[in-house]
C-alpha positions in Angstrom: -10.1 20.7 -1.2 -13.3 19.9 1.3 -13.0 19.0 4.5 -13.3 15.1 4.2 -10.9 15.7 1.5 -8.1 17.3 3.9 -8.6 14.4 6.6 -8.5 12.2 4.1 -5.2 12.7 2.6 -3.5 13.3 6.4 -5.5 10.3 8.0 -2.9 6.9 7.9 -4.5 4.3 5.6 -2.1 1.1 6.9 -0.2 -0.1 10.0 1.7 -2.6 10.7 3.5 -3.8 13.5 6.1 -6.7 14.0 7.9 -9.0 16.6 10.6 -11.3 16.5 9.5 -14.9 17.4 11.7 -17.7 18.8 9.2 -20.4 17.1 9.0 -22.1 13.9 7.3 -20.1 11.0 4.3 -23.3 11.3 4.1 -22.7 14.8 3.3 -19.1 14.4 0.7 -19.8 11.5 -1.1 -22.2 12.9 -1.0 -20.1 16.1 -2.6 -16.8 13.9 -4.6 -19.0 11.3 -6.9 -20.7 13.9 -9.2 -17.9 13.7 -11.3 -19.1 16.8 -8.4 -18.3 19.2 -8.4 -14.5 18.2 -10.1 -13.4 20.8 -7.2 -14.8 23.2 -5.0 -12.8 21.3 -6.5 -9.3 20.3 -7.5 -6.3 22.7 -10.8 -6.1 20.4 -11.7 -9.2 19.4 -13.8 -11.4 21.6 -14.9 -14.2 19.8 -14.9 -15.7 16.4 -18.0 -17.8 14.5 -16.3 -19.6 11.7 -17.5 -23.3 10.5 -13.6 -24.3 10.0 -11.0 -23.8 13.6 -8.1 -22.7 10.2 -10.2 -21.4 7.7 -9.1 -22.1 4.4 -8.9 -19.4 1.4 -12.7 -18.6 0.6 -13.6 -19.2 3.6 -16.0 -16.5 5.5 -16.2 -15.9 9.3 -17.5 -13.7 11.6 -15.9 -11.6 14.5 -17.5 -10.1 17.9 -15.2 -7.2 19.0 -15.2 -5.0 21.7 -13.9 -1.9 23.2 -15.2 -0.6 26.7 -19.2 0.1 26.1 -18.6 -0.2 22.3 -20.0 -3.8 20.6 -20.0 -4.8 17.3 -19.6 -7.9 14.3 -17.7 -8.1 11.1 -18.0 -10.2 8.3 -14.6 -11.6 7.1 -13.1 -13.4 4.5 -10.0 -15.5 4.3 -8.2 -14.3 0.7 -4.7 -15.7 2.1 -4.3 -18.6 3.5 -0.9 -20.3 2.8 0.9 -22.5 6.0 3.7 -21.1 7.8 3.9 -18.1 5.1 0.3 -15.7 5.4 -2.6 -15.6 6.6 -5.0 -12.7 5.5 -8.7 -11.9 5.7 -10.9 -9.1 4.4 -13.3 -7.6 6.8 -16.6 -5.7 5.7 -19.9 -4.7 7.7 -23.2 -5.1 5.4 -21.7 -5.1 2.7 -19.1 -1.8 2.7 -15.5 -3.2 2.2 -13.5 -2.0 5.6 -10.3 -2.9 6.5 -7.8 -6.1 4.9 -6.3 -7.5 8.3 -3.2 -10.3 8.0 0.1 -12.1 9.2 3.1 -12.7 7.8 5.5 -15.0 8.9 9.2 -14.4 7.7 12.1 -16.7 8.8 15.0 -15.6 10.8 17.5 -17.4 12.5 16.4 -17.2 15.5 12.6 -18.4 14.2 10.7 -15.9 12.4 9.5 -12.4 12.4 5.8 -12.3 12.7 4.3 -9.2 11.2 0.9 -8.1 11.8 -0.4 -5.5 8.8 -4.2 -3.3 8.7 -5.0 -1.4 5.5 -7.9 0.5 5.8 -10.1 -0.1 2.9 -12.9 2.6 3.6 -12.2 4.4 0.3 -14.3 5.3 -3.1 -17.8 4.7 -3.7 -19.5 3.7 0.2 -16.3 5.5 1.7 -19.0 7.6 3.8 -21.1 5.6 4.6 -18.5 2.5 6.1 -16.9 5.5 8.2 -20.1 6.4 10.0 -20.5 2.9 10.4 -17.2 2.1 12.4 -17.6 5.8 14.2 -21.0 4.6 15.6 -20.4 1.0 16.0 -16.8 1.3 17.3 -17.0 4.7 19.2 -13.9 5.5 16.8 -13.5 8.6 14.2 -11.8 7.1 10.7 -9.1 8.9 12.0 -8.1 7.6 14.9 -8.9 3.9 14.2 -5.0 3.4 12.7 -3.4 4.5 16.0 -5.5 2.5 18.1 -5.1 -0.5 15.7 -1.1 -0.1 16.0 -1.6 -0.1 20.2 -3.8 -3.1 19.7 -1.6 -5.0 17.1 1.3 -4.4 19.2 -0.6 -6.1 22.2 -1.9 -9.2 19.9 2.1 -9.3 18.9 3.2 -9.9 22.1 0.4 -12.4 23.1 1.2 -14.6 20.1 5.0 -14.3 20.7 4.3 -15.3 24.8 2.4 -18.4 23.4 4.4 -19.7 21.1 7.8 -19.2 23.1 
């Protein structure tokens, strides 16, 4: 086994985090699902260029992060996008598949459980090559970027859940 190999296999490939919010499943989706508000939400995410304020399925967007000196874009696409249920969208930076971001709204009786979920999608063929990317962009090893997501999701949680409470 190399190296790469090793880290590979020990590195954590999805997160997800979750919250219990007093709100109606709608509520929360349209909360998540207006992709321009993001940037109120997440630690990372700054802003968001999209033509639609809820993007429907399809629909592509594009989001400014940043993390202390670090900047950086991503291209995204919505491949869930169903009202008061999911909302997902698959993020990639020219061209190399990266990461499949989403919310998922499931009822309660108090209101719902909102669950926010990362899969790291940095695998295969361009695997090397979308790692150095995010290291150099982001300031984050490959490694690491699943622990600081889970910090950061656990933040965007608790935004969301202040809002719509």
């Amino acid at each position: 086994m190399t190296a790469h190999e090793a880290t590979s296999a020990a590195r954590e490939w999805t997160v997800e985090e979750r919250v219990a919010v007093n709100a109606s499943a709608e509520r929360v989706y349209a909360m998540v699902a207006e992709i321009r508000r993001m940037g109120r939400w997440s630690p990372e995410c700054r802003a968001v260029l999209s033509r639609r304020a809820v993007p429907c399925e399809g629909d592509r967007f594009v989001g400014f992060n940043r993390r202390g000196g670090w900047v950086w874009f991503t291209s995204c696409r919505v491949v869930r996008a169903e009202p008061g249920r999911e909302f997902a969208f698959r993020v990639t930076s020219f061209g190399l598949p990266i990461a499949l971001w989403g919310y998922r709204m499931e009822p309660t009786a108090e209101g719902v459980e909102l669950i926010e979920y990362w899969q790291d999608l940095r695998r295969g063929r361009g695997a090397k090559a979308a790692e150095f990317l995010g290291r150099m962009f982001t300031g984050t090893p490959p490694a690491r970027r699943a622990g600081l997501n889970r910090s950061n999701m656990r933040t965007t949680l608790q935004k969301v859940k202040l809002a719509a409470e």
